[in-house]
N, C-alpha and C positions, 0 to 999 in steps of 0.2 A: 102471907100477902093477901089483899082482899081480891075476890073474884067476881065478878060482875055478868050477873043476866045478859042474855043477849039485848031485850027492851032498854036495861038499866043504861048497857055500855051503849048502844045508838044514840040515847037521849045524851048523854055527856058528850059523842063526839059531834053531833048537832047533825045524824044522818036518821033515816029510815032503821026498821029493823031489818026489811027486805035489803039493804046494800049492803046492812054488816054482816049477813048472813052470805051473800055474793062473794064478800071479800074473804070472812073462811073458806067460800070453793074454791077459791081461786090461790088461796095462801096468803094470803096479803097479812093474816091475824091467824095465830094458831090461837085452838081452843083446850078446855078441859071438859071434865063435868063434873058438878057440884056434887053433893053428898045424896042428892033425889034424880041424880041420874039427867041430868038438862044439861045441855048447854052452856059454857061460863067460858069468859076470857080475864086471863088475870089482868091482874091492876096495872102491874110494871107493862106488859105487853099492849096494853090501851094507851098508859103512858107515851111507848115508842109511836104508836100508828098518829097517835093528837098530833106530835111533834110535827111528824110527816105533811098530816094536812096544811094548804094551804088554801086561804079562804077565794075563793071565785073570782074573778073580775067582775062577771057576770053580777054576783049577789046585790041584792039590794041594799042602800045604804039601811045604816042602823036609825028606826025610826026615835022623834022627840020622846023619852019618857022622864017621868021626875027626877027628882036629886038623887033618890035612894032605889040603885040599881042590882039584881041579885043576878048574877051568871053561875049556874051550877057547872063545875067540870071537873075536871081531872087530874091533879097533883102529877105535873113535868120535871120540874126541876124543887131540889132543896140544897138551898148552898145556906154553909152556918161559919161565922167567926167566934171570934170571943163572945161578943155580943151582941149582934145583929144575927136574921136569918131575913136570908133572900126566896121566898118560893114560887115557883113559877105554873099558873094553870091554863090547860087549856081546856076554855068553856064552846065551846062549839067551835064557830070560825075567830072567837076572839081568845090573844093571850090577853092575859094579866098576870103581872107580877105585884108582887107586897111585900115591902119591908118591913120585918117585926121583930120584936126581940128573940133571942135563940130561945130563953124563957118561955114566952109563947109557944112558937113553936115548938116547940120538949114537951109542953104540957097537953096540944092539940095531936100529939105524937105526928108531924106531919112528915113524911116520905113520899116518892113517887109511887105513883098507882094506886093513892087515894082519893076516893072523890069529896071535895069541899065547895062552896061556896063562898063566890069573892061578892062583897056586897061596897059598892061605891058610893061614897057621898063625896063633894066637893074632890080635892085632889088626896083622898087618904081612902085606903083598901085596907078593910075589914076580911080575913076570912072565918066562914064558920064552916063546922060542919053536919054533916046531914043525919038528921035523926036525934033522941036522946044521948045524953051521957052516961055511960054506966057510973 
């Protein structure tokens, strides 16, 4: 399962590094450490804590930008049938979900606790994901 820097996992849940590090003293997120000895929280467990948040009253609306929207976050949910897959991300205070073929999906290998990119244009949700492909 992938594991995620402390930096890496803030930016996908849309907090500080200083809160996410508060929320490991506090328990809120248990951690690991990677292979250089730092800090990491895995993937499935950044998954549970996205689900949790709920975005602010307070927060500001979401300002005007283009047609072609990119929200980096956090593979929540993957529901698959015959032929369709459902996946569900949470990119800071916003979900998005996308319907895509199970195919896609199979081929993006998508599971909870990976981080992808839902990219919006008009009403159809593109996800990619971050970095090369091997």
């Amino acid at each position: 399962m992938p594991q995620f820097r402390i930096a890496e996992a803030a930016r996908l849940l849309g907090v500080s590094d200083d809160s996410l590090r508060r929320w490991v003293e506090k328990g809120r997120l248990t951690y690991t450490q990677d292979g250089s000895g730092r800090m990491a929280i895995d993937g499935v467990e950044l998954a549970r804590v996205a689900r949790e948040l709920v975005p602010s009253e307070a927060a500001l609306p979401a300002p005007y930008e283009s047609a072609r929207n990119h929200f980096p976050g956090i593979v929540t949910s993957v529901r698959k049938d015959g032929v369709m897959a459902q996946v569900e991300i949470q990119a800071g205070p916003h979900r998005v979900v996308s319907l895509m073929s199970r195919e896609a999906a199979e081929e993006l290998d998508m599971q909870v606790g990976v981080a992808a990119i839902a990219s919006i244009k008009a009403t159809n949700v593109v996800v990619d994901l971050p970095g090369e492909r091997a």
